[in-house]
C-alpha positions in Angstrom: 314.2 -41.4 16.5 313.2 -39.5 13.3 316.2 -40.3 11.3 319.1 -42.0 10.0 322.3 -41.6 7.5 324.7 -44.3 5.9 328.1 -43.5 5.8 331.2 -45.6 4.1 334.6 -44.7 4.5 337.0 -46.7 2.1 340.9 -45.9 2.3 343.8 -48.7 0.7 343.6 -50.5 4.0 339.7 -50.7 5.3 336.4 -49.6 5.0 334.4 -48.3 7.5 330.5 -47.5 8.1 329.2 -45.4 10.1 325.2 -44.5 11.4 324.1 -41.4 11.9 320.9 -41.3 14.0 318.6 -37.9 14.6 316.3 -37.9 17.7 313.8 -36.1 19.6 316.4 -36.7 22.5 318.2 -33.6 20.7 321.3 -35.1 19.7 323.1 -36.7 16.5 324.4 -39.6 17.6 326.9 -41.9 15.6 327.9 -45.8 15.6 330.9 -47.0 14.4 329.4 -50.3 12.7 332.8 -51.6 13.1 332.6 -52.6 16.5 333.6 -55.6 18.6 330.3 -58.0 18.6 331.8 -60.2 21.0 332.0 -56.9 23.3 329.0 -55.3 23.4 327.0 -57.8 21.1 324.3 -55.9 19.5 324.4 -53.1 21.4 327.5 -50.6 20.7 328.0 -47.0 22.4 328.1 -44.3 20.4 331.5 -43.4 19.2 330.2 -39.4 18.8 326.9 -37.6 20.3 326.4 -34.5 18.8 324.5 -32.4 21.5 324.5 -28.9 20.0 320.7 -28.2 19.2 317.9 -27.0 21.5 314.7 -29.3 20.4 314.2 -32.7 18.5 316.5 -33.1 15.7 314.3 -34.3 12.9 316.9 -35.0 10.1 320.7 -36.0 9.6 322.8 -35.9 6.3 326.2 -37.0 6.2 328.3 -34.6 3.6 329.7 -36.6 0.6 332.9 -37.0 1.7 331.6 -37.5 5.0 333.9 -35.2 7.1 330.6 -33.0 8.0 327.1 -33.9 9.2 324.4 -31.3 8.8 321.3 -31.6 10.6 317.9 -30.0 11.1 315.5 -29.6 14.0 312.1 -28.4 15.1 313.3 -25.1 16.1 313.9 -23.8 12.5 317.8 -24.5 12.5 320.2 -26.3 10.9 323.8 -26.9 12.0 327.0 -28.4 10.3 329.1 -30.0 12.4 332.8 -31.1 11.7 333.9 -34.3 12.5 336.9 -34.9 14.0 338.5 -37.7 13.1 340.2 -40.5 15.0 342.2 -44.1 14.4 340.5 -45.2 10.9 340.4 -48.9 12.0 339.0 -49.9 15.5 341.8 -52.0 17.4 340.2 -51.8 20.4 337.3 -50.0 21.7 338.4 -47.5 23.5 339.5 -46.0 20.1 337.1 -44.7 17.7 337.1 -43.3 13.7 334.7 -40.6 15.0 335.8 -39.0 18.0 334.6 -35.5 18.3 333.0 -32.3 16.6 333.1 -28.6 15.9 330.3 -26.6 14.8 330.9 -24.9 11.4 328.0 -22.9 10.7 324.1 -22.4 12.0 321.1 -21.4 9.6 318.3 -20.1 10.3 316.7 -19.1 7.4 313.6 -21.0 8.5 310.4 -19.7 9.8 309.0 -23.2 10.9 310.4 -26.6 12.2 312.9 -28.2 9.5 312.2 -31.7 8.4 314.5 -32.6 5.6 317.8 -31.6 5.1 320.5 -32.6 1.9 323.9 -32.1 0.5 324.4 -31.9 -3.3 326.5 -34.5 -4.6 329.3 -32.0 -5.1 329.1 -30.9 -1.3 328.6 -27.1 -1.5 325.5 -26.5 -1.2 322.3 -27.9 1.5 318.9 -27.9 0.6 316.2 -27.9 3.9 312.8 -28.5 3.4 310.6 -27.2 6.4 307.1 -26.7 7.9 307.4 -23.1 6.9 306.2 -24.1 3.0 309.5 -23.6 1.4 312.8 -25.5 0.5 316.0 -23.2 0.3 319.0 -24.0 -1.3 322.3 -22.3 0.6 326.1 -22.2 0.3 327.5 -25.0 3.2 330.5 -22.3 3.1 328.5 -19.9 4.6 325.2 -19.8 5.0 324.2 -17.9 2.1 320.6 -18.6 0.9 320.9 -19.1 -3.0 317.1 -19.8 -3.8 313.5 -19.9 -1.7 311.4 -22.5 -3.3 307.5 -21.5 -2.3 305.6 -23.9 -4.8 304.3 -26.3 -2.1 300.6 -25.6 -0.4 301.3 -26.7 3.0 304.6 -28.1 4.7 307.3 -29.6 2.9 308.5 -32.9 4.2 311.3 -34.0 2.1 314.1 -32.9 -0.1 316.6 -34.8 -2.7 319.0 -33.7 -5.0 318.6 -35.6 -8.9 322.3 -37.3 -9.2 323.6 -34.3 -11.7 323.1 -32.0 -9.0 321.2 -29.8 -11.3 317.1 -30.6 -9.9 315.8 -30.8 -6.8 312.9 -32.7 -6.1 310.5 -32.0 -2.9 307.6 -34.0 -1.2 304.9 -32.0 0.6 301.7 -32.7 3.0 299.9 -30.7 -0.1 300.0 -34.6 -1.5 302.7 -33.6 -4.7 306.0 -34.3 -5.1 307.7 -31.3 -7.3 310.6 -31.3 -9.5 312.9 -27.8 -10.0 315.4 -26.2 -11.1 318.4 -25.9 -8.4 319.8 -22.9 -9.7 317.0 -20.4 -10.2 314.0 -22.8 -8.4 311.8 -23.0 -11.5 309.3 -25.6 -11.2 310.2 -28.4 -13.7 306.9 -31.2 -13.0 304.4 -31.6 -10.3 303.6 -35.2 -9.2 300.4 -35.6 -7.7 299.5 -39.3 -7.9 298.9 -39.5 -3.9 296.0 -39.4 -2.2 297.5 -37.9 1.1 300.9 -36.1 2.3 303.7 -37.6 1.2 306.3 -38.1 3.7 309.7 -39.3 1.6 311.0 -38.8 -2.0 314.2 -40.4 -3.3 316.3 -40.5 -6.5 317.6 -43.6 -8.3 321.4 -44.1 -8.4 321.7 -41.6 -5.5 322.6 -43.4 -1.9 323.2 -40.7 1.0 321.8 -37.8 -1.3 318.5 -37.2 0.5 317.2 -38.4 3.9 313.8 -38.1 5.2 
């Protein structure tokens, strides 16, 4: 398993959490964490398998309002899926919050395996950071690629968005973590107290904004 993703659902009546869990299996897989313990212990099904891609999925990001999960493999793609919803309170497990998916859109604006992918925290855009050296910003809408950020010296292994939504900040195997600009990918800082390829950056004050 290469990743994982928090969800919370809150509504007037309940809230809910979901896991989102990336694999090499090639499938998205997702637990309703509101399951019956006294059913299947510690141990629940999956209340949704995702099994759309072609090699190991190596990242999952739940969208902020979490009706959409995009994810990135080996292969160079990433897919948004759209989750189709079901009872918002388990009563008994053969109902489920999650209980299906459509896929919404495919990018493959990627020359190299992607291994970061993350929504901005107003949910239009995705930024994928991949083996290929660059991070691209595109339009969730439609797959339009806004900016190419080629700053990094060797593969880029994780992507976050700053809380504003107006930086992005990137870890590489090149042993820097870099700071830029969103909108027109101008570098901001370069980071490079680490002796050796870092593997996950992360923003304060920013849950579910960037998985590694």
């Amino acid at each position: 398993m290469y990743s994982v993703a928090w969800f919370t659902k809150n509504t007037t009546k309940d809230t809910t959490t979901y896991l989102a869990s990336a694999s090499a299996d090639q499938t998205v897989q997702v637990i309703d964490m509101e399951y019956d313990p006294d059913v299947y212990g510690s141990s629940p099904p999956a209340s949704y398998i995702y099994r759309g891609h072609k090699d190991s999925v190596n990242s999952v990001a739940w969208s902020p309002d979490g009706t959409h999960l995009a994810s990135a493999s080996r292969n160079g793609l990433v897919r948004i899926t759209k989750l189709v919803g079901g009872p918002s309170k388990i009563t008994s497990y053969s109902e489920f919050s999650v209980v299906g998916g459509d896929d919404v859109l495919t990018y493959a604006g990627h020359k190299g395996s992607v291994h970061a992918v993350a929504w901005s925290p107003n949910g239009r855009y995705l930024a994928s950071a991949s083996a290929d050296i660059t991070v691209q910003v595109w339009d969730a809408t439609n797959g339009k690629t806004i900016v190419r950020y080629r700053e990094h010296r060797n593969v880029v292994t994780c992507v976050a968005w700053s809380p504003d939504g107006t930086r992005l900040a990137s870890a590489s195997s090149d042993g820097t973590v870099q700071v830029w600009n969103a909108t027109d990918g101008s570098r901001i800082l370069t980071y490079s107290g680490h002796k050796g390829p870092v593997q996950v950056v992360a923003w304060w004050k920013t849950p579910g904004l960037g998985f590694c």
